[in-house]
C-alpha positions in Angstrom: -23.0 -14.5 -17.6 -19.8 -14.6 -19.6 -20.1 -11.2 -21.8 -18.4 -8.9 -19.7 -15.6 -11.4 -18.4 -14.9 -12.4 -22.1 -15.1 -8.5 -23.2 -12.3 -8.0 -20.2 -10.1 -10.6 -21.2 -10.5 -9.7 -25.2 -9.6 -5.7 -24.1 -6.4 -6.9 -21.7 -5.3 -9.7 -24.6 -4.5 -6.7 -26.7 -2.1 -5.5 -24.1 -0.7 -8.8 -23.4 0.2 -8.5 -27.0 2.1 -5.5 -26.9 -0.7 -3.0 -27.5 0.1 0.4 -25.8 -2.6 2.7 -27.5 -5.6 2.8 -25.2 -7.6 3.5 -28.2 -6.9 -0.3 -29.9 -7.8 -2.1 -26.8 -11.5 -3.3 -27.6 -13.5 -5.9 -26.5 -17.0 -7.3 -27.9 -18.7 -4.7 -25.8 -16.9 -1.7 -27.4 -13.5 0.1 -26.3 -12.0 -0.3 -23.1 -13.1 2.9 -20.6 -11.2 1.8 -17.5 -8.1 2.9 -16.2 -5.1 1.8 -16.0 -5.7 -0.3 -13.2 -7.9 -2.4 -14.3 -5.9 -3.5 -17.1 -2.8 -4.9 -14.6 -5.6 -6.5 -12.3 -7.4 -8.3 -15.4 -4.3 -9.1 -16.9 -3.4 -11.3 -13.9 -6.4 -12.7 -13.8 -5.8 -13.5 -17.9 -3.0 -15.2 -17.1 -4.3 -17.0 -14.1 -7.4 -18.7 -15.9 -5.7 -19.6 -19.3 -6.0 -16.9 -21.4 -10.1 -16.4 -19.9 -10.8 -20.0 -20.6 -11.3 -20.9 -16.9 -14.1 -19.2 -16.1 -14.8 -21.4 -13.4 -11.6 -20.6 -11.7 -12.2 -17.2 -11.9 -15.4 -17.5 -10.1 -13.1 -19.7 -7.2 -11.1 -15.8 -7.0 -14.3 -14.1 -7.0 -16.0 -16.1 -4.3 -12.8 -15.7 -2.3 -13.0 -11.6 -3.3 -16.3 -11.8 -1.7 -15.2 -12.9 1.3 -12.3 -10.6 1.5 -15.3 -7.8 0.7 -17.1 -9.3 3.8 -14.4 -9.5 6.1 -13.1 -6.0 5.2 -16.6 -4.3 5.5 -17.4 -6.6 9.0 -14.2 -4.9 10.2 -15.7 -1.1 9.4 -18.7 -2.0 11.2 -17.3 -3.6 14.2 -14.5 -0.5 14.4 -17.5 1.6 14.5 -20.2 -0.3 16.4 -23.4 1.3 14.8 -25.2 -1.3 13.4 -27.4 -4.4 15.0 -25.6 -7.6 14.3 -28.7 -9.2 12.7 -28.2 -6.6 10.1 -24.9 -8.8 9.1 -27.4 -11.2 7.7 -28.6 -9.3 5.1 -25.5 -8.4 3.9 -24.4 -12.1 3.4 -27.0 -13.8 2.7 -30.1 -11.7 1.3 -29.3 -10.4 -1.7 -28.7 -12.2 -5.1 -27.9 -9.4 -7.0 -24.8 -8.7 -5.2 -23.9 -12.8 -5.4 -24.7 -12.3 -9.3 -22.1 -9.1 -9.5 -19.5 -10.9 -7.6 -19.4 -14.4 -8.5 -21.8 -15.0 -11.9 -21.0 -12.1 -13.6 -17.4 -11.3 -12.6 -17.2 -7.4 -12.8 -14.6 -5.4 -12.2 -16.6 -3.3 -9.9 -16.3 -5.8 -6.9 -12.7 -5.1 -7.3 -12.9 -1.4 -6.6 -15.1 -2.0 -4.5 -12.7 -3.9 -2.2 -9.9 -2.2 -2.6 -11.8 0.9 -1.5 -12.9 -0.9 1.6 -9.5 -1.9 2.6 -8.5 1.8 2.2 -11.5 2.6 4.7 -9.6 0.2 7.1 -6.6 2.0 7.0 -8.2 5.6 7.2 -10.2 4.1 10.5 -6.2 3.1 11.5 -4.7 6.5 10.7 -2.8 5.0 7.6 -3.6 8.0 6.0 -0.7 7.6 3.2 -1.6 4.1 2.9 -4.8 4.9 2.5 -4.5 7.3 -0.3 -2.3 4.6 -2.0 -5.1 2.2 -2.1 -8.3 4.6 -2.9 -6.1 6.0 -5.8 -5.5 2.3 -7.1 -9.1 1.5 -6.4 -9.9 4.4 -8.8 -7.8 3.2 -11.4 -10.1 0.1 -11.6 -13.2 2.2 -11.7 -14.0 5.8 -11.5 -17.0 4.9 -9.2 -15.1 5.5 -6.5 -14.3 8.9 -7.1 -17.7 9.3 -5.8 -15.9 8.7 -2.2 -13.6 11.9 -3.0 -15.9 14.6 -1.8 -15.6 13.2 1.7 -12.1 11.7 1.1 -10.7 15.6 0.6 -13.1 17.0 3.5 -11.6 13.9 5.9 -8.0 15.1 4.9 -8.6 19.0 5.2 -10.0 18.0 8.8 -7.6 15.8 9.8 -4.2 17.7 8.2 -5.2 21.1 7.0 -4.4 22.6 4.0 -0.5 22.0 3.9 -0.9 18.8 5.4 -3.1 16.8 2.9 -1.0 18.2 -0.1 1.4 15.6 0.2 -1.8 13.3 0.5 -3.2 14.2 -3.0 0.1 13.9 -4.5 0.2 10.6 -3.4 -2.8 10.0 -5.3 -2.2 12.1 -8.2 1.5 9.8 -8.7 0.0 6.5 -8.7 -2.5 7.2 -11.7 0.1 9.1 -13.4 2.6 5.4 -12.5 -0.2 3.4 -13.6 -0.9 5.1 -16.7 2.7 6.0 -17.8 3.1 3.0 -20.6 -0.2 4.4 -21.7 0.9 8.1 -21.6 4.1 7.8 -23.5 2.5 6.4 -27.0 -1.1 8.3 -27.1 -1.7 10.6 -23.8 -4.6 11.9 -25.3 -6.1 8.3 -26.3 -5.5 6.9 -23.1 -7.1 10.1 -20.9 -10.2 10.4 -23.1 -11.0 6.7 -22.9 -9.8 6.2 -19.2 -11.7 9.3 -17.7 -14.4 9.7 -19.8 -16.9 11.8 -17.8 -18.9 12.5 -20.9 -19.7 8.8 -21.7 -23.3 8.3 -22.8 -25.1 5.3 -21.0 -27.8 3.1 -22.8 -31.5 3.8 -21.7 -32.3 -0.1 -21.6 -29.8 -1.0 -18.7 -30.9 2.0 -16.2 -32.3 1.5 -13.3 -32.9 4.3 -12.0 -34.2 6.3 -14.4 -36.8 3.7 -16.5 -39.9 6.0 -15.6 -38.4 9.0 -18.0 -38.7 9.1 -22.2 -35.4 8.0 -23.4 -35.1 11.6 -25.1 -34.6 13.0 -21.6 -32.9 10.5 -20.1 -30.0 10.9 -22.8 -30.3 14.6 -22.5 -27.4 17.3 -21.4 -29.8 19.2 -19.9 -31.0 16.4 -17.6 -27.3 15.7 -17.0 -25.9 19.2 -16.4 -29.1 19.5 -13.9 -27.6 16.0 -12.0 -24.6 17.6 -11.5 -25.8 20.6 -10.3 -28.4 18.1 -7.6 -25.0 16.4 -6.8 -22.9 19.9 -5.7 -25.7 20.9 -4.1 -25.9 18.2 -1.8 -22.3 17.9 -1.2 -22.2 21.5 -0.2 -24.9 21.5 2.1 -23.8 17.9 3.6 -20.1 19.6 4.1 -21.3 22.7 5.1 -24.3 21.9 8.0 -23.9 17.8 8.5 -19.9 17.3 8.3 -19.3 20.1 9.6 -19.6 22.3 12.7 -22.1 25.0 12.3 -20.6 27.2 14.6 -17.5 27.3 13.0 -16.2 28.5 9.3 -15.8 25.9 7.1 -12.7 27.4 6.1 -10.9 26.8 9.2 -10.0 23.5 7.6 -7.5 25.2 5.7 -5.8 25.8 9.1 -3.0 23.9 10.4 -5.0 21.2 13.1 -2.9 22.4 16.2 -4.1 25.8 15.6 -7.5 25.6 15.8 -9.9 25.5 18.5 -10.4 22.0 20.3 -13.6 20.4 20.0 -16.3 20.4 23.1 -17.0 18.6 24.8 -13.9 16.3 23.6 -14.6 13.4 21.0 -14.0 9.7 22.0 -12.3 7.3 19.5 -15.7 5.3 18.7 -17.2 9.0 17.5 -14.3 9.9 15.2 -14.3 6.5 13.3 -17.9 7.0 12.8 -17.7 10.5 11.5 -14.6 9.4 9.2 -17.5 6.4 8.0 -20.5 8.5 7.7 -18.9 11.3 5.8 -17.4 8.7 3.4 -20.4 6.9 2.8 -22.6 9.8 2.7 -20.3 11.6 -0.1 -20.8 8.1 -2.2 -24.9 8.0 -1.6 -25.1 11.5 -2.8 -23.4 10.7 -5.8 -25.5 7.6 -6.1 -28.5 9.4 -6.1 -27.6 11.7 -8.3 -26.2 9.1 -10.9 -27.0 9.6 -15.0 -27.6 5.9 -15.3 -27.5 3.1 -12.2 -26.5 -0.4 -14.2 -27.4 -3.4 -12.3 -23.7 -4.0 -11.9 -23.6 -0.7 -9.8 -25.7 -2.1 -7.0 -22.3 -3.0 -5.0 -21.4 0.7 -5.6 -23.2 1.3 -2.4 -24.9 -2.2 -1.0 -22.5 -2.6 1.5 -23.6 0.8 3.2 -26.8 1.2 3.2 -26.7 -0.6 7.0 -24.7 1.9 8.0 -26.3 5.3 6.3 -29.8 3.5 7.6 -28.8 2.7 11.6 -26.1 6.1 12.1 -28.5 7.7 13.1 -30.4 7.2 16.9 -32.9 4.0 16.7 -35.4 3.3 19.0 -37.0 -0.3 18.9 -40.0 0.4 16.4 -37.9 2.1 14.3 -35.5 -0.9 13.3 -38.8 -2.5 11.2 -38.6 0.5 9.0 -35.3 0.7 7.8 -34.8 -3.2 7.2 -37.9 -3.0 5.2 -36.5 -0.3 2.9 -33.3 -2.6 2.8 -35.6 -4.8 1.1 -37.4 -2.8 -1.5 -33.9 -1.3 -2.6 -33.2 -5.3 -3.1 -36.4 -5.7 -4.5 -36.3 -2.7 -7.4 -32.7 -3.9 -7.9 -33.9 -7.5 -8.9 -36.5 -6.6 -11.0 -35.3 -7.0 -14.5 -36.3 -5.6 -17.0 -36.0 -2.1 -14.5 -39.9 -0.9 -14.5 -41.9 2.8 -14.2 -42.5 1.4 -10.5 -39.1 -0.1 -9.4 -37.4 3.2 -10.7 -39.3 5.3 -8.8 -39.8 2.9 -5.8 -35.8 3.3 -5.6 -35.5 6.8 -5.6 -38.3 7.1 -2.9 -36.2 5.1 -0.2 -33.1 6.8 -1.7 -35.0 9.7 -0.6 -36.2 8.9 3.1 -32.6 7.8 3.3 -31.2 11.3 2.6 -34.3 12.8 5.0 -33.1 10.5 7.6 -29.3 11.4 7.1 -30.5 15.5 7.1 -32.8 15.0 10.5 -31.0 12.4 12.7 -27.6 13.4 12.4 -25.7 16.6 13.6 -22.4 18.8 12.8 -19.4 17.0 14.1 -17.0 19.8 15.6 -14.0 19.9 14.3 -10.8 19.4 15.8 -7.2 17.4 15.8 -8.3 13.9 15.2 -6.3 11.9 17.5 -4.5 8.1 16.7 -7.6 5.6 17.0 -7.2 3.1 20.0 -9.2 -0.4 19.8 -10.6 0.4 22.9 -12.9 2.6 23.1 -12.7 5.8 25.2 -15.4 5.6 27.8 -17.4 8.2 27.7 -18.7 10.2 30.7 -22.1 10.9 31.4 -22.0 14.3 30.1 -21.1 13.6 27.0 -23.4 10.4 26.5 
C-alpha cells in the first residue's frame, strides 16, 4: 500500500531540494506526470509526515479528506434533493475500494477529487469566480478533472454568455500558468510535456475497463483516436439535445443572458441546481466511459455520482431495486482484482443502461438567465409540477 505514497514523496523530495526541471523529478514509479499542483499539495504533506516516514499520519489527513469528500458531496445532494437518503449509505459505508483509494493507498486523486467538489459547492452558490479558482487548482492535481470541462464551459456560456465567461476562463488559464511559473522559467517545454501529457500510454495489466481486448488493441492509436471520437460524439449530442433546449439554437449561448428569451414556464431554484449538477456529472461519465484505461485508483473519479446520474431521472417504487443493484455490480467489477473478460464487460454494460437511462428519462432544460440560488426552495405551482 505504500508504492504510490513513497513514489509522491521521492518525486516532491527533488523539489524540496531545489529541483526546478520537471523532467528530473522521478520517483520509483517513473517521472512525475502531474501538474503543478500536486507538487505544492504533496510537498506539504512531505513536510507534515517527516519527510514521508509517517505514513500513518498521512492516513490520519486522508481519513479526515474523506470526510471533508463526504460532507462536501452530502451538501450537493441535499442542495439538489434528488436522491433517497438510504442511498447515503452506500456512499459511506459500501464500498472498499473507495476506502482503499482514500485512506490505504493515499492517491492524489481523492485530492482532486475534493477540491472539485468544493468548486461544485460554490457553482450551486453562484461563486462562479471562486469556483473557477478551485476547479483550475483541482486540475493542477490531476487532469481527471478536466473531464468536468465540457459541462463546466457549457454552465458558463449559459449562465454569462460569450463575453461574460471570458473573464471566467482567464481565471483558470492564470492559476496553471501561477502554479507552473517556477516550472516554466527553467524548462517550459519539460514541464508541459510531462504535466499535460495527453499522449501517455497506460499499462494493459492495471485496466479495468478494457481487460476483454488483446493487449495489441488496447495499446493501439487507432482504438484511441476512435475513444475520442465516441467521447465528442456524446458530448455533442448531450449538449445539443439533453443540456440544451431543442427549440432553441445552441448558439444563442453566445448571447449576452439578458437578451435572450426567458425560459417557460419559469425555472425554480431546486431545478437550476440540478441542471448545473447533471450537466457536470454527465460531462465526467461520458468521459469515463470513454476512458483509454480506468486504473483502480480512478474509481473515485466518478463513485461519488453515480447516485445522482442513477436517481435524476423520475423513479417510481420498483424502479429504485434496479439502479441500487447496478450500484453494486459497478462495486463489484471494481473489486475484482486481477480486472477479468467478465468484470470488464459487466462494467461497461451498466455504464451503458446508465447513459440509456440519462438519454430517455431526462429532457432539454430551456435556457435562460440563471438567477442567484436561494436555500429555500421556490414552490412550485401546479402547472409547472
Amino acid at each position: 500500500t505504500e508504492i504510490d505514497w513513497k513514489a509522491y514523496m521521492q518525486e516532491v523530495e527533488g523539489f524540496a531540494n531545489g529541483t526546478l526541471d520537471y523532467t528530473q523529478l522521478k520517483g520509483d514509479t517513473g517521472p512525475l506526470v502531474y501538474p503543478a499542483g500536486f507538487v505544492y499539495i504533496f510537498l506539504g504533506l512531505y513536510h507534515a509526515t517527516g519527510r514521508g516516514s509517517d505514513i500513518r499520519l498521512a492516513q490520519y489527513l486522508f481519513a479526515g479528506l474523506y470526510l471533508l469528500n463526504l460532507l462536501l458531496v452530502f451538501r450537493i445532494y441535499c442542495r439538489t434533493n434528488k436522491v433517497p437518503p438510504y442511498v447515503f449509505f452506500f456512499m459511506c459505508c459500501a464500498s472498499y475500494r473507495i476506502h482503499s483509494i482514500f485512506v490505504l493507498r493515499l492517491f492524489n486523486d481523492p485530492v482532486a477529487m475534493a477540491i472539485l467538489f468544493l468548486a461544485i459547492n460554490l457553482f450551486l452558490e453562484e461563486h462562479w469566480s471562486w469556483g473557477c479558482l478551485l476547479f483550475s487548482l483541482a486540475v493542477s492535481v490531476k487532469m481527471n478533472i478536466l473531464l468536468f470541462a465540457p459541462g463546466l464551459l457549457f454552465l458558463l456560456l449559459q449562465r454569462f454568455g460569450l463575453l461574460g465567461c471570458i473573464p471566467k476562463l482567464c481565471i483558470c488559464a492564470l492559476l496553471q500558468v501561477i502554479l507552473g511559473l517556477p516550472f516554466l522559467l527553467v524548462n517550459p517545454i519539460g514541464y508541459l510535456t510531462r504535466s499535460f501529457d495527453l499522449g501517455r500510454q497506460f499499462q494493459f495489466k492495471w485496466t479495468v475497463n478494457w481487460r476483454f481486448l488483446p493487449e495489441e488493441v488496447f495499446q493501439n492509436r487507432v482504438f484511441h483516436a476512435a475513444l475520442l471520437l465516441a467521447h465528442l460524439a456524446g458530448l455533442g449530442l448531450f449538449a445539443l439535445h439533453r443540456w440544451h433546449s431543442s427549440k432553441e439554437n445552441i448558439l444563442t449561448l453566445l448571447k449576452d443572458p439578458a437578451k435572450r428569451k426567458p425560459a417557460s414556464p419559469r425555472l425554480t431554484v431546486n431545478n437550476i441546481l440540478a441542471w448545473i449538477v447533471f450537466i457536470l456529472f454527465s460531462s465526467n461519465f461520458l468521459g469515463v466511459c470513454c476512458s483509454r484505461s480506468l486504473h483502480y485508483q480512478f474509481y473515485v473519479w466518478y463513485f461519488h455520482t453515480l447516485p445522482y446520474l442513477l436517481w435524476c431521472t423520475p423513479t417510481t417504487k420498483l424502479a429504485h431495486m434496479p439502479k441500487v443493484l447496478l450500484l453494486g455490480v459497478i462495486e463489484l467489477c471494481w473489486n475484482t482484482y486481477p480486472s477479468t473478460v467478465c468484470s470488464s464487460l459487466a462494467l461497461h454494460i451498466c455504464h451503458g443502461l446508465i447513459l440509456l437511462q440519462l438519454w430517455y428519462g431526462t429532457a432539454p432544460m430551456p435556457v435562460s438567465h440563471t438567477p442567484p440560488p436561494s436555500r429555500k426552495p421556490t414552490a412550485l405551482s401546479k402547472k409547472a409540477q
